[in-house]
Kinemage of the C-alpha trace (Angstrom):
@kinemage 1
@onewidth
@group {chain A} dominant
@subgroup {mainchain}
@vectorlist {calphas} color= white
{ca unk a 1} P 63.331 168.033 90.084
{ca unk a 2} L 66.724 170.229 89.986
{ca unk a 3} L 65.418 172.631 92.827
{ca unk a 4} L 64.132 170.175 95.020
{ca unk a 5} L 67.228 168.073 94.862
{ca unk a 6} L 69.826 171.200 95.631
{ca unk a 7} L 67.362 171.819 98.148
{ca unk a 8} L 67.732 168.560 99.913
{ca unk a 9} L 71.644 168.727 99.110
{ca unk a 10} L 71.511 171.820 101.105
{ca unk a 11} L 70.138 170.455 104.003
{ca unk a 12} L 72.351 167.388 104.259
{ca unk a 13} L 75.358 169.632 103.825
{ca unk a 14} L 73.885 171.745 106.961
{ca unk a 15} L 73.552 168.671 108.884
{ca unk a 16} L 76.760 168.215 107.854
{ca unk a 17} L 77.990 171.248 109.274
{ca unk a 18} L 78.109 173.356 106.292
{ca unk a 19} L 77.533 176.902 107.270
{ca unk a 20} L 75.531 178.786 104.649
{ca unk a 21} L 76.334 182.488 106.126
{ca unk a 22} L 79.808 182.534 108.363
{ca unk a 23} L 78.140 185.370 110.509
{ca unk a 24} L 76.094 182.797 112.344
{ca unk a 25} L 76.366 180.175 114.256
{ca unk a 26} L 77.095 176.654 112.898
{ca unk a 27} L 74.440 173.986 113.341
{ca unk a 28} L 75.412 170.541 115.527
{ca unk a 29} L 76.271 167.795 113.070
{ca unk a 30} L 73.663 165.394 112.734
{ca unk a 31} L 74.813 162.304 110.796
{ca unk a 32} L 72.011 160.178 111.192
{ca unk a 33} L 69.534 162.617 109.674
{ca unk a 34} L 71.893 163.784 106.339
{ca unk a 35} L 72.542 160.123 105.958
{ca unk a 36} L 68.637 159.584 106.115
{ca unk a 37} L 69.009 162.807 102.850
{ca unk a 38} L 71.599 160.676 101.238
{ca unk a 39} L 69.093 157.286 101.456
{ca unk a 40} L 66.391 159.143 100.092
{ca unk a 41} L 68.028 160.955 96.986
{ca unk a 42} L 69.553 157.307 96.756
{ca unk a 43} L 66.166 155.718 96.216
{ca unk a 44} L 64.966 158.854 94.243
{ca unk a 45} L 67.797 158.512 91.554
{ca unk a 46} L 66.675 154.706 91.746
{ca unk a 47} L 63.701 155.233 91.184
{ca unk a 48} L 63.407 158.142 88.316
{ca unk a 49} L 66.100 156.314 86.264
{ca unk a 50} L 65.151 156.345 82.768
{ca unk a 51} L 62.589 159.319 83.429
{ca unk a 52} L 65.338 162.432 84.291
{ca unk a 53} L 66.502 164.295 81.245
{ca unk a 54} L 70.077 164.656 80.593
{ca unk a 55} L 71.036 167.587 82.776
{ca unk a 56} L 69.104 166.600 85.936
{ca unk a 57} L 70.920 163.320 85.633
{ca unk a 58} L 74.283 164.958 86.146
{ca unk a 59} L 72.942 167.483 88.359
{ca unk a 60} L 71.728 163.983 90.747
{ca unk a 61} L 74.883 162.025 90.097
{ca unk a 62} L 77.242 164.814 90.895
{ca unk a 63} L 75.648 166.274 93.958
{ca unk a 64} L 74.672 162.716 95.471
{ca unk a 65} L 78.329 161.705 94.819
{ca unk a 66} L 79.944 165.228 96.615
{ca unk a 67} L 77.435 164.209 99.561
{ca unk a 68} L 78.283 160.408 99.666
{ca unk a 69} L 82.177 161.288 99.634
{ca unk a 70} L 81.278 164.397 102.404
{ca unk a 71} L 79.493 161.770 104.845
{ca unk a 72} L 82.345 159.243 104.414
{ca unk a 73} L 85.274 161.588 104.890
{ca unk a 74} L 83.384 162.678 108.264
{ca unk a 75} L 82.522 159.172 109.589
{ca unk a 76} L 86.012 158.397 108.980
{ca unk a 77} L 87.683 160.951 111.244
{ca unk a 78} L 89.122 162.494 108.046
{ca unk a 79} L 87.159 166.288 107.945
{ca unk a 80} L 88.524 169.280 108.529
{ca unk a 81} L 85.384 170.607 110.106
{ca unk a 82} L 85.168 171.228 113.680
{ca unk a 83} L 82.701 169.068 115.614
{ca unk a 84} L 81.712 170.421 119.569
């Protein structure tokens, strides 16, 4: 569960204009498609409450909350990063 979840972090922080290697181009933001990320590890935590052992339930908390807070701060006009 860990590694599929850091990989879907990854790719909503990407679509959030994350670069993962500053020698290449940035990717456009896409917004709709990391919030559709967000919604889904949403309904994922939702779903495998109870089941998760104690470290992947931190490991999901933590990371869904750094991406929740990331998506607000740039639909509020508040990020530092540099949309085309």
């Amino acid at each position: 569960v860990s590694s599929f979840l850091i990989s879907m972090v990854s790719s909503a922080r990407v679509l959030m204009g994350e670069q993962r290697n500053p020698q290449q181009p940035s990717m456009p933001l896409n917004r709709p498609q990391a919030k559709e990320i967000i919604d889904l590890l949403s309904m994922l935590e939702e779903k495998t409450k109870g089941n998760r052992t104690p470290d992947e339930q931190v490991v999901m908390k933590d990371m869904l909350y750094a991406l929740r807070m990331k998506f607000v701060s740039l639909t509020s006009g508040k990020s530092t990063l540099h949309t085309p």
